[in-house]
N, C-alpha and C positions, 0 to 999 in steps of 0.2 A: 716314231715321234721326231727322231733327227732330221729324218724326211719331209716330215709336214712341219716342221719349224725353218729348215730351211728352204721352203716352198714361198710360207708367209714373207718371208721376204721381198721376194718379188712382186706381191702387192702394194706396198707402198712406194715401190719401183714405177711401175704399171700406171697409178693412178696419178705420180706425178709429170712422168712423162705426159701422159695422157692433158692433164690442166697445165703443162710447161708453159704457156703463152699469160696465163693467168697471176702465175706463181711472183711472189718478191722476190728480192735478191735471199734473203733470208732464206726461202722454202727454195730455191734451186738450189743453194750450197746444201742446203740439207738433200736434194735429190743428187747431187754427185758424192754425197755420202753412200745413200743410199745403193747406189750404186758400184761404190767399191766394196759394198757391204758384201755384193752378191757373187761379185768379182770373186773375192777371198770365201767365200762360202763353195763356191765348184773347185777351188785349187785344194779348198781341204777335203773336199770327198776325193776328188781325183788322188791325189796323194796319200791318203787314208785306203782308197781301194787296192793302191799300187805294195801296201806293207809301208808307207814312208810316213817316219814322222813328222806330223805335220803342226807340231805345238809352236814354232818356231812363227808362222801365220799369226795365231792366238794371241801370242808375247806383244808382236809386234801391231797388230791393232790398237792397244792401249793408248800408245802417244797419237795415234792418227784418229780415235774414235772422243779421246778428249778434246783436239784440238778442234776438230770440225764442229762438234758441239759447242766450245766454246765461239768458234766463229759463229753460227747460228744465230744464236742468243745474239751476239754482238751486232751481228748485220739488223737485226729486228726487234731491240728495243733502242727507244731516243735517249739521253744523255746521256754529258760524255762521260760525268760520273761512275755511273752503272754500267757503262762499256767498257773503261776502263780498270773497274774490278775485275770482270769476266775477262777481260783480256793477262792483268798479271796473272788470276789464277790460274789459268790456260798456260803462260807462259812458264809459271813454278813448278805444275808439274810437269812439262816439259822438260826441264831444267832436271830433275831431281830424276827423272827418266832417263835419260842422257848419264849420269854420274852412275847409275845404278845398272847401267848397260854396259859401262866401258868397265866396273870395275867389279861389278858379286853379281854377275850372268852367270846363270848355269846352263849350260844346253842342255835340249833333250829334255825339258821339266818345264812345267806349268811355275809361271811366276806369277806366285801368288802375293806377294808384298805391293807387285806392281797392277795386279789383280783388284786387291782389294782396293788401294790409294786409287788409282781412275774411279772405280766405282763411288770413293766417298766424295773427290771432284766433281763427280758430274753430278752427283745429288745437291751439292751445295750451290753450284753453277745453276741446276734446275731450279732449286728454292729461292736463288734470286733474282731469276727470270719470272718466274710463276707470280712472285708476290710482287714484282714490276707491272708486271702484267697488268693483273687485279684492279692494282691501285689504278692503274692511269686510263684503261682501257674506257670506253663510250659505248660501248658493245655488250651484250651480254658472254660470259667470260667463255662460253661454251663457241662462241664463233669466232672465236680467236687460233690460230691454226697455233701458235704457241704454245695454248692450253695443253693441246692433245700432246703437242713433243714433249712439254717438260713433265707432263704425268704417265708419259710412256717411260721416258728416262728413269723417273723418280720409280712407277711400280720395278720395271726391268731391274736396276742397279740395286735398288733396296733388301728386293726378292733375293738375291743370287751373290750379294756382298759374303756373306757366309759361307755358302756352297764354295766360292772362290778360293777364301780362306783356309779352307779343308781339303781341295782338288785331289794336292797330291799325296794325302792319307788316304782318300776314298781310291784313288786309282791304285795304289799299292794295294788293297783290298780283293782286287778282281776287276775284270772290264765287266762283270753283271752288275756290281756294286756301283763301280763307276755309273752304268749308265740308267740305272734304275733313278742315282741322285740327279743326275744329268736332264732327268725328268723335268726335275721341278724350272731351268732352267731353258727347255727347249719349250715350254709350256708358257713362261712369263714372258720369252722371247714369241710366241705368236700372238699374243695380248697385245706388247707394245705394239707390233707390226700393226696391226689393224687400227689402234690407236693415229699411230704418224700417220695411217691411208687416209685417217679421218682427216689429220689436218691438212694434207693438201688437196683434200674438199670445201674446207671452206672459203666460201664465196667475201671474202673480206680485201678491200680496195688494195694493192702493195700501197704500202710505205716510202721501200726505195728502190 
């Protein structure tokens, strides 16, 4: 399943490169997401194959997979209002990232505090892009390339806020235990994937 989850991946890789020329600014920051997504996905098997901890990868996606998100959303919705939300909240967790790195890091362990907070970041972040969206959009909501990320976001982070929470109870369990949970997570992580492919299909004018 770890295989085919991080497979999916590369689909929404695939099909942005592929419509690059089409894409907004918005949907290319999100394809250089994408991108590093996949980057960090071969280092952790490579390092994982080798016996090498590779949680330290994991940790450090948080502040890089909020922020890019938060850039997103901000490149592609209009006022300054509503960008300016998405931008301090971007920047708070950042912020609180940053304090909680320099001072209660644990290496070698799944951080789950900073686990779970990205995860309810980015739900909030998606809930008000989504309902920006809605309101303002001419279009029917489903050809909006937005839709698809912020309810890839929402299923993914939602789904696995929990799992997150628990990591490193489950992994002191066993690695069957571990990755039998691991499941549910490599499973909502191939949803979203197809999801985001969706949006950089849709055929919607850029904005900017």
């Amino acid at each position: 399943m770890s295989l085919a989850a991080g497979s999916a991946s590369l689909l929404p890789l695939s099909v942005g490169i592929v419509r690059y020329k089409k894409l907004s600014t918005a949907m290319k920051v999100f394809l250089l997401f994408c991108l590093l997504t996949c980057l960090e996905i071969v280092a952790e098997f490579i390092l994982s194959y080798r016996g090498i901890n590779n949680l330290f990868l994991g940790n450090s996606s948080f502040p890089v997979e909020t922020a890019f998100i938060a850039a997103v959303y901000a490149f592609a919705l209009e006022g300054k209002k509503v960008r300016g939300v998405i931008i301090t909240l971007g920047g708070i967790f950042l912020f609180i990232w940053t304090v909680d790195k320099i001072f209660f890091d644990l290496p070698g362990s799944i951080n789950e505090e900073m686990a779970i907070l990205s995860r309810i970041f980015i739900i909030v972040l998606s809930v008000i892009a989504l309902h920006t969206t809605a309101r303002r959009t001419m279009l029917a909501l489903t050809d909006e390339p937005l839709f698809w990320l912020t309810s890839g976001n929402l299923l993914y982070s939602a789904g696995i806020v929990l799992l997150l929470g628990l990591s490193n109870e489950i992994a002191a369990m066993g690695v069957s235990y571990f990755i039998a949970a691991w499941n549910i997570n490599w499973s909502l992580d191939i949803i979203a994937n197809v999801m985001f492919a969706k949006g950089f299909l849709c055929k919607v004018t850029p904005r900017t």
